[in-house]
N, C-alpha and C positions, 0 to 999 in steps of 0.2 A: 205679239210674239209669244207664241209655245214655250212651256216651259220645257228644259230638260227631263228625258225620263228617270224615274228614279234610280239611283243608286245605293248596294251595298255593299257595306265593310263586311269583308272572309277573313280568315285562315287558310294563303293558299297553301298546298300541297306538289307535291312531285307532277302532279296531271294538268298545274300550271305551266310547267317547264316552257310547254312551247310558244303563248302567248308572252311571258316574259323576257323571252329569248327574242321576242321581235320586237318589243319594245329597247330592250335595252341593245340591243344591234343596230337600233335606225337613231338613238343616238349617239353611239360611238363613232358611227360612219356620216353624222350630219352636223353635230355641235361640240363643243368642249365642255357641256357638262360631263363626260365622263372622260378619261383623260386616256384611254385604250384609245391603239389602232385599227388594227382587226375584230371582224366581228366575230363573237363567241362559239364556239359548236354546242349542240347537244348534248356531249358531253361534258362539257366545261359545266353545263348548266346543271345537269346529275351530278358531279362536284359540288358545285354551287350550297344547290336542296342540300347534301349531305354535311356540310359542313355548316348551315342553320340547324339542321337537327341535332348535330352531337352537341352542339353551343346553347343548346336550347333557344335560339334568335325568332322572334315569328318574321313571317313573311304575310303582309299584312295587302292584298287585294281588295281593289275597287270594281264591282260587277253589276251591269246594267243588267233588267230583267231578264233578259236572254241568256245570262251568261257569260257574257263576253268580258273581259278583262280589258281593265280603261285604264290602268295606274297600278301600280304600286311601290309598299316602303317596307323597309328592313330597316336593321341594324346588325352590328358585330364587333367583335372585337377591334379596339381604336389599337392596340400596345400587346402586343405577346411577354408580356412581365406580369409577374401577379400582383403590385400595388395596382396598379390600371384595372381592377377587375369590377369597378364601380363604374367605369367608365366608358361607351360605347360609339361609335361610328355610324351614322345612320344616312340612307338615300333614300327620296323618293321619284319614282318616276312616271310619267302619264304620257300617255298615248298621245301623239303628235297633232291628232284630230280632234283633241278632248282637251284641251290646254285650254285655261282660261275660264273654266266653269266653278273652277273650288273645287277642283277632286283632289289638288296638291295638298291646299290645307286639310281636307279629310283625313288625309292616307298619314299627313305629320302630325297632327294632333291625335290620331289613333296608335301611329310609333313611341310620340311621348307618353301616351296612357299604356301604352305596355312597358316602356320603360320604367316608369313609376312599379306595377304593379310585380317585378320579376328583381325591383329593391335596386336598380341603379340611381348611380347619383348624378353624372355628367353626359350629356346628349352632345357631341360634335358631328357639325356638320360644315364637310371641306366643299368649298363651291368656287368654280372659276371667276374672279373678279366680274368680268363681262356681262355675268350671269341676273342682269339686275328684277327678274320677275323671282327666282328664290333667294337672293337677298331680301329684296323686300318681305317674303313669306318667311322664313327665317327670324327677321326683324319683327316683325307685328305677332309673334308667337313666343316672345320674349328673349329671342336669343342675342348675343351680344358676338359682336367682332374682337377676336383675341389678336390678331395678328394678320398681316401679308405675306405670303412670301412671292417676291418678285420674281418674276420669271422661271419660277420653280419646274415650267411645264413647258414644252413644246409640239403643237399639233397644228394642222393645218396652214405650215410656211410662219410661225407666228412664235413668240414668248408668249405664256400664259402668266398671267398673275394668278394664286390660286388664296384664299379667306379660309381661314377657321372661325368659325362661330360656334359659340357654346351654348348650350341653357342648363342651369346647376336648378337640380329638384333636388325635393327635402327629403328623399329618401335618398338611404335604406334608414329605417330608424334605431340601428344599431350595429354600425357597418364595424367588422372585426378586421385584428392585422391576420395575413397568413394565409 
């Protein structure tokens, strides 16, 4: 068996939009990892980009040699309060065809290292109970289970149970009130 071709970690930009936007629309329209109904327009997604940029949030891409967009992860704001300003919300997401290679742990272990480096302290990550291939990746990347909340969601004729899981890093190393 071949190996997979290589893969790298980007910074995507705005001329991601469109590969993004089909990633994360063929999961809305096919699992409960994301908890929308409708799939996003073009413009929701120029929303999207502009609201990483004013937050300073990266948008962190997985790219096979070609170019092509296989995954990716963000963060952003958990809490529109300012004690919560330590504290972020992070997703990753891969390509439906590309699951199961390790590009998830890539793209989350590259979200926590930017987390570190931009002085947060707290990485939550909300995921549908169901969801047992990023619990596990969640779990073995040190993060812990804070909570259930039972049937918080409803998609697909069904209750969702939806997990917070956290992972507390040791930054910022001098986090101020205000």
């Amino acid at each position: 068996m071949s190996a997979p071709p290589p893969v790298s970690l980007i910074r995507c930009g705005p001329e991601y939009a469109a590969p993004i936007l089909e990633i994360l629309n063929d999961v809305i329209l096919t699992s409960t990892a994301l908890y929308d109904y409708r799939a996003r327009s073009p413009e929701m997604m120029q929303a999207w980009f502009e609201t990483k940029r004013r937050g300073g949030f990266p948008v962190i891409g997985a790219v096979d040699s070609a170019g092509t967009l296989l995954g990716f992860g963000s963060y952003g704001t958990f809490r529109a309060f300012p004690a919560y300003k330590y504290t972020v919300e992070h997703s990753v997401y891969v390509r439906k065809d590309r699951r199961g290679e390790g590009l998830g742990r890539r793209l989350l272990e590259a979200v926590i290292a930017a987390a570190r480096e931009n002085d947060y302290h707290v990485l939550i990550g909300v995921i549908d109970s169901s969801n047992a291939a990023s619990v596990k990746l969640h779990r073995s990347l040190g993060f812990q289970l804070c909570g259930t909340f039972r049937e918080a969601g409803f998609k697909f004729g069904r209750w969702l149970d939806v997990e917070f899981h956290q992972l507390i890093l040791t930054s910022p190393a001098h986090p101020v009130d205000g």
